[in-house]
Every structure is written in structure tokens, then in C-alpha cells.
VODREN-333079 format. One record per residue (C-alpha): residue number from 1; x, y, z. Coordinates in nm, 3 decimals, decimal comma. Layout:
KELO  zalo        X        Y        Z
KELO   NUM        X        Y        Z
...
END
This chain:
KELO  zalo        X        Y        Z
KELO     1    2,096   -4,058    7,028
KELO     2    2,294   -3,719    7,082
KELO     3    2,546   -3,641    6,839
KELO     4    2,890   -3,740    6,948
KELO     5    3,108   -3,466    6,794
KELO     6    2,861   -3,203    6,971
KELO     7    2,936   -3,358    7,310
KELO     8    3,315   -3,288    7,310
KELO     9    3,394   -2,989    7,491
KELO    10    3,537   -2,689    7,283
KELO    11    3,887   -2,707    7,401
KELO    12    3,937   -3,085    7,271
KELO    13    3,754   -3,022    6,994
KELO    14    4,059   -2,769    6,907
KELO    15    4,280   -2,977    6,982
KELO    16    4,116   -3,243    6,797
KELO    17    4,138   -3,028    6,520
KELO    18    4,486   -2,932    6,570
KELO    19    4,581   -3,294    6,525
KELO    20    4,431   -3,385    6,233
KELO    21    4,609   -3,078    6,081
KELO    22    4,926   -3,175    6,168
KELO    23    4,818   -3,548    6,065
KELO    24    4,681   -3,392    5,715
KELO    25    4,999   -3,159    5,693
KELO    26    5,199   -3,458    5,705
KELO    27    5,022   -3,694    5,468
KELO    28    5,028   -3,366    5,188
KELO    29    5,376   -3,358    5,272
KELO    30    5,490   -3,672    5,161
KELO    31    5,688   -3,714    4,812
KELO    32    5,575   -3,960    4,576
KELO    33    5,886   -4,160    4,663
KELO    34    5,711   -4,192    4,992
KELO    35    5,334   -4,254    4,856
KELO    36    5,481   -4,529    4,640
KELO    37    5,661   -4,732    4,925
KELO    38    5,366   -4,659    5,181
KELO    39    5,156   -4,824    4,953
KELO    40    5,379   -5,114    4,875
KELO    41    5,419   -5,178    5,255
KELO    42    5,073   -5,195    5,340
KELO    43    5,023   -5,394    5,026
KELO    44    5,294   -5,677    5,147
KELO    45    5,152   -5,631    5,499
KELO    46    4,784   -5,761    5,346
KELO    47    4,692   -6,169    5,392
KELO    48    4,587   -6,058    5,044
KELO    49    4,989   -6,074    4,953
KELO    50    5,028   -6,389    5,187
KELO    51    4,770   -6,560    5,005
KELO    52    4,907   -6,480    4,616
KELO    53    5,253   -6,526    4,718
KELO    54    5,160   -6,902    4,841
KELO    55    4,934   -6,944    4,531
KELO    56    5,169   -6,838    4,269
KELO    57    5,480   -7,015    4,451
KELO    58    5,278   -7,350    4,461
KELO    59    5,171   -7,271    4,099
KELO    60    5,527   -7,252    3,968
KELO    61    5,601   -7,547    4,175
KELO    62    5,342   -7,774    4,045
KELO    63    5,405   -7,632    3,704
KELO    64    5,756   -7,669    3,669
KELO    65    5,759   -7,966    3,832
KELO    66    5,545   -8,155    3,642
KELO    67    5,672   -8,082    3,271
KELO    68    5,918   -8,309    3,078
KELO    69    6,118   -7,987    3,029
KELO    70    6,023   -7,753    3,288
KELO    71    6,123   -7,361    3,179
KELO    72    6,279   -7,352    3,581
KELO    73    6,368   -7,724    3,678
KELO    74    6,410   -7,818    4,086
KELO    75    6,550   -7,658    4,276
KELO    76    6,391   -7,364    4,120
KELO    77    6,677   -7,153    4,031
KELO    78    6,488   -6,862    3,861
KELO    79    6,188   -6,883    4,137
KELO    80    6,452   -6,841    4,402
KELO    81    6,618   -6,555    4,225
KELO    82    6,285   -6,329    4,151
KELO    83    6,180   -6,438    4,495
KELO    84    6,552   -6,260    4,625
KELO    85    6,455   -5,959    4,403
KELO    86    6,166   -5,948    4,579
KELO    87    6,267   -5,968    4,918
KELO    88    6,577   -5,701    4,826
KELO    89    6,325   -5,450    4,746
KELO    90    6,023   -5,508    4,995
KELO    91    6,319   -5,446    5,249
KELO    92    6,429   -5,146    5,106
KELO    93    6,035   -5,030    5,046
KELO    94    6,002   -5,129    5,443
KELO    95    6,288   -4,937    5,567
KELO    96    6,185   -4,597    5,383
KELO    97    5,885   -4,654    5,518
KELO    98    6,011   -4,698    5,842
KELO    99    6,258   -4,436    5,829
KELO   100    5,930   -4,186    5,739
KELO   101    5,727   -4,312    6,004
KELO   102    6,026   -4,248    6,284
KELO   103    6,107   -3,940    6,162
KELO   104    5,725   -3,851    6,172
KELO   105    5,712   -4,006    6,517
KELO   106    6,046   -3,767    6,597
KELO   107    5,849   -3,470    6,541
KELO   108    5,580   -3,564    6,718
KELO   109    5,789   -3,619    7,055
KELO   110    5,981   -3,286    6,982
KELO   111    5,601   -3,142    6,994
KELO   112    5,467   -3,398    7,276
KELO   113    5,782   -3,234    7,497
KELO   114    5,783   -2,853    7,373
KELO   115    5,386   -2,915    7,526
KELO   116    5,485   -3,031    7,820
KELO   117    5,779   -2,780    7,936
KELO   118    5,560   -2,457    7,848
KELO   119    5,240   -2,677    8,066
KELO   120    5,524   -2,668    8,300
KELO   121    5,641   -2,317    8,283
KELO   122    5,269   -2,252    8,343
KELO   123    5,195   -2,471    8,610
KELO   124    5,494   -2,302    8,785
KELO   125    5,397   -1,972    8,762
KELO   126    5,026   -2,040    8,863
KELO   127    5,204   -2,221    9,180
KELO   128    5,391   -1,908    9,250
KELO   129    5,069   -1,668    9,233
KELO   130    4,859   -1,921    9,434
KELO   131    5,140   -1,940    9,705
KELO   132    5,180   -1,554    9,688
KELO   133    4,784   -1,515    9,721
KELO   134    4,793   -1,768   10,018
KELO   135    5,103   -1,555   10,188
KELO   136    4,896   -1,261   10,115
KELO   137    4,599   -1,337   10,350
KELO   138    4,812   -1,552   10,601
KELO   139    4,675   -1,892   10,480
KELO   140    4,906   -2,147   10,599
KELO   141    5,040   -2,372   10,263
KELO   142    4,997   -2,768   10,473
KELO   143    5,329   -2,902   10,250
KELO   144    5,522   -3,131   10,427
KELO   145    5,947   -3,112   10,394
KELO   146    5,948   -2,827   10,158
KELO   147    5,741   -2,950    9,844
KELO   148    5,573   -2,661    9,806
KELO   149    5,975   -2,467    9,785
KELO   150    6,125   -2,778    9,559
KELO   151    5,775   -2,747    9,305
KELO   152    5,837   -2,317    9,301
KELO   153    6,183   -2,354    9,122
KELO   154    6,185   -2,400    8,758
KELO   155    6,253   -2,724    8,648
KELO   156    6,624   -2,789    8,492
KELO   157    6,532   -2,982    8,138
KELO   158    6,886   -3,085    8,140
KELO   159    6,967   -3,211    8,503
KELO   160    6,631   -3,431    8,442
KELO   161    6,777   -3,568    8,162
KELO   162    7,163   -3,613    8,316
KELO   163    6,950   -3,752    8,684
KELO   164    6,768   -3,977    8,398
KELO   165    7,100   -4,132    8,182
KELO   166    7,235   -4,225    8,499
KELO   167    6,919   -4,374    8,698
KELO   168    6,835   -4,598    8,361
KELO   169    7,015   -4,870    8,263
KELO   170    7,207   -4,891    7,898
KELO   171    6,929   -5,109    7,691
KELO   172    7,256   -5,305    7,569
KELO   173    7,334   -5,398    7,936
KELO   174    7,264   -5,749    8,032
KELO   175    7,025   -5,807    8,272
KELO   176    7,249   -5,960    8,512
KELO   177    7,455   -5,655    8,492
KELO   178    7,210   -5,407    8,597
KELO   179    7,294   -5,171    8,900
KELO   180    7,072   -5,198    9,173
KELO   181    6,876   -4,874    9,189
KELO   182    6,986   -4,566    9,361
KELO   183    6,795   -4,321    9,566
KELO   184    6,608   -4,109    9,281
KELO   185    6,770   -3,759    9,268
KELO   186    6,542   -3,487    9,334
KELO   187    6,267   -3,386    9,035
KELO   188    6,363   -3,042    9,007
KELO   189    6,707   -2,856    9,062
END
């Protein structure tokens, strides 16, 4: 069987390599703060946690419930307030973890679109030489109602994104409420 990492073409391999860098960069970059509630997310994320939680709550249950003078009699006063102790700071160990993860996943769209607008730039400018080539020996470009002129011009980053705002509707509109769609304004300005 042929080795799989030798049948990825060079450029992906960078790429591939690129990634994990980032990924690694990110993981050394964490604080301990960060380490700590990581791992007690993916701890209370385990059926390993579902399971002990259900034992030990069924435990105190039985245990307190049948002694003559139970240390936490029904309706499990104490139980109810470690169990809210719990919950205050799983949340809170959730959220930072969260908050890490979107911030992580921030960056990576900043990146993702940075990519994308110098691809482009690029693809724009190769455009432009191929359609300067194909003036150059009298090749006639077959693009019908001007493509080929819209797709020269450089794209506006910020009408895209003003065309965008007003062609999607506000996630906290109703559905009932949504416009009926307009005529898509043109992709480039």
C-alpha cells in the first residue's frame, strides 16, 4: 500500500503544514487559565461525567435517605447546593472556553478572508494579462453582456459587504417579516 503522506502533492503538503503551525501556535499559546478550563470542559462533556454524576447523586440519595438521621435529609438541601456550585462554575469553565474557541475561530476567518482577497487580487490581475494577451493577437474574448469588463475591475470589499447587510435578512427578524428578495446587486463595483 503506497504511503499516504507521499501522495499529497507539495503545495498541500505546505499548506498542510502551515496549518498545523498555526494549530500548534495556538495550543502553545494558551495560558494555564485556559489549559485548566479546556480540560474541565471536555471532562464534563465525557459520558464518563454523566455516568459519576448519576452514580454519586443516586448514592447520596439512597444514603441519606435511608438513615434514621441522615447528615442531608429530603429534599437534599446540601446536595442541591454543591450541585448549584457545580453548575455555577462548569458554566463559567464553558464560557471561557467558549469565549477561546470564538476568538480562535475569529482569527481564523480574519485569515480565511485576508486569503481570499489577495486570491482575488491575483485572479484579477491574471484576468487582465490573459485579456491583454488575447487583444494582443486579435483573439476574440466569447463573454456575453460584459462579464469579462465587470470581472477586470477590482472588487470593492466594502460595497460587497453594504450589497450583503441589505440583501440578508436581520437573524432577529421573524420569519414572517422577511422582505421578499431583491434583484442581487452586481458582484463587483
Amino acid at each position: 500500500m503506497p504511503d499516504k503522506a507521499a501522495a499529497v502533492p507539495e503545495p498541500a503538503a505546505r499548506n498542510i503544514e502551515a496549518i498545523a503551525s498555526l494549530e500548534r501556535e495556538a495550543l502553545h499559546d494558551q495560558s494555564r487559565l485556559d489549559r485548566f478550563t479546556g480540560a474541565v470542559t471536555a471532562a464534563a462533556g465525557s459520558p464518563a461525567f454523566l455516568v459519576a454524576h448519576a452514580v454519586w447523586f443516586g448514592g447520596w440519595i439512597v444514603f441519606n435517605v435511608t438513615r434514621e438521621r441522615p447528615p442531608d435529609p429530603y429534599p437534599f438541601g446540601l446536595l442541591m447546593l454543591i450541585v448549584s456550585l457545580e453548575a455555577i462554575f462548569l458554566s463559567a469553565a464553558v464560557l471561557m472556553t467558549q469565549n477561546r474557541m470564538q476568538r480562535q475561530a475569529d482569527k481564523r476567518a480574519h485569515l480565511d478572508l485576508q486569503v481570499n482577497l489577495l486570491a482575488e487580487q491575483e485572479l484579477t490581475t491574471m484576468l487582465k494579462m490573459l485579456t491583454g494577451l488575447c487583444q494582443r493577437l486579435d483573439v476574440p474574448i466569447g463573454a456575453r453582456d460584459g462579464q469579462v469588463e465587470q470581472l477586470l475591475e477590482e472588487t470593492d470589499v466594502q460595497t460587497l459587504a453594504t450589497a450583503l447587510d441589505r440583501e440578508m435578512p436581520d437573524a432577529t427578524t421573524a420569519p414572517s417579516s422577511v422582505p421578499e428578495p431583491r434583484t442581487p446587486s452586481p458582484r463587483r463595483s
